[in-house]
C-alpha positions, 0 to 999 in steps of 0.5 A: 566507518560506516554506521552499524545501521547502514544496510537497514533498507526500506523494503521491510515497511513496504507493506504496511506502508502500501496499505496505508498510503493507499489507504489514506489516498483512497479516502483524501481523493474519493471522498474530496471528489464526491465532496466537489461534485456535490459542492459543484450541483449545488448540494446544501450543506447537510447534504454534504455532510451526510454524504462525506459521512457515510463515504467515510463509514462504506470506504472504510469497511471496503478497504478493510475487506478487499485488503484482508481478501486480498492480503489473505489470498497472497497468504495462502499461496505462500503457505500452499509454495512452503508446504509443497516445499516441505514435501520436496525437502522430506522426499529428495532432500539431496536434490532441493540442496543441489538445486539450492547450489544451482540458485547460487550459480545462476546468481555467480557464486562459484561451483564449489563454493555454492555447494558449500554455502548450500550445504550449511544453509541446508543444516541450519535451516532448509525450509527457510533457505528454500522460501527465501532463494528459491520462493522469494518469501522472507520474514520482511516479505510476508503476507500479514492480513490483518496488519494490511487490513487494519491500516488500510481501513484506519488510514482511509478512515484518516484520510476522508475526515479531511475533507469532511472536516473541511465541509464542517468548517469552511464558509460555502462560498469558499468550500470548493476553494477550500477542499481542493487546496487543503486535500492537495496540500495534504496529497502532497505531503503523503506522497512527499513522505512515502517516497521518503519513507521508502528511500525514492524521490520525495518530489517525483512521489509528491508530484505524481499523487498530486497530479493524479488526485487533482486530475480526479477532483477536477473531472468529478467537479465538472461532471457535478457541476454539469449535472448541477445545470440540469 
């Protein structure tokens, strides 16, 4: 017998967890990058600290606001779709439960059976049966700004203290040494534990965070490191 919890899937956290995945890979690599680069120009150490700081403080309330726009504007178009929705049901509620039966056909239900799956669906709950099958809202799927919002500021917020940790504490002729192995072993772990989390592959996701936050780091390095020379 399967366990009570078998069809529990992994969409439901999608959104929370995009926000604070990207959230908390936004502040390991751009604040790790900007720490490199600075580090590579031969930047002293209070230099770094006050960078890494205020990169903290403005990639925190940028995130904050383009999550909460962003999410928000999702938000309002599902509400214009769901009233426009209520509209059709109030005005020709026969020909919403005859194109609700038309969604189950397309999908392969048979004819008669659809028209009676509508028809139940339509008594219980109509608007919710048309915002799930026909406007693809559902409960699990719907924009929440400020959940977004504050996981994507809090997350970046977690994620650029590595780094600035790292600058606190590390020896300067170990710093560049010690930011990238440190930020990409974290890096690893994030995506390791999305992918996890959102039931795909923990080494396919490990590795493409990786790769694209180290390939970020070491173009940042070079560019400070070139203007360093100057």
């Amino acid at each position: 017998m399967r366990p009570r919890d078998h069809d529990r899937h992994k969409l439901g956290t999608a959104s929370w967890l995009r926000a604070s995945v990207l959230g908390a890979n936004d502040g390991i690599v751009s604040t790790s990058s900007l720490l490199l680069g600075l580090a590579a120009a031969n930047s002293t150490h209070a230099t770094l600290l006050l960078s890494g700081t205020a990169a903290l403080v403005a990639g925190a309330m940028s995130m904050a606001a383009g999550e909460y726009v962003s999410v928000y504007s999702q938000a309002d178009t599902e509400a214009a779709a769901l009233a426009q929705e209520r509209a059709e049901l109030r005005e020709d509620f026969v020909g919403e439960r005859r194109e609700l039966a038309e969604i189950y056909i397309r999908r392969g239900v048979d004819a008669p059976l659809a028209r009676q799956v509508a028809d139940q669906l339509m008594a219980h709950d109509a608007l919710g049966s048309h915002a799930r099958d026909e406007l693809g809202i559902s409960p699990a799927s719907k924009a929440r700004p400020l959940q977004a919002t504050l996981a994507s500021a809090a997350s970046f917020s977690v994620g650029a203290a590595l780094p600035l940790s790292v600058v606190s504490i590390a020896p300067p002729q170990y710093l560049i040494a010690a930011i990238a192995i440190t930020c990409l072993a974290c890096l690893l772990f994030l995506g390791g534990w999305s992918a996890k989390v959102g039931g795909a592959s923990v080494r396919v996701g490990a590795l493409r965070v990786a790769f694209w936050s180290a390939l970020a780091m070491a173009v940042t390095t070079a560019v400070g490191a070139a203007v360093g020379r100057l």
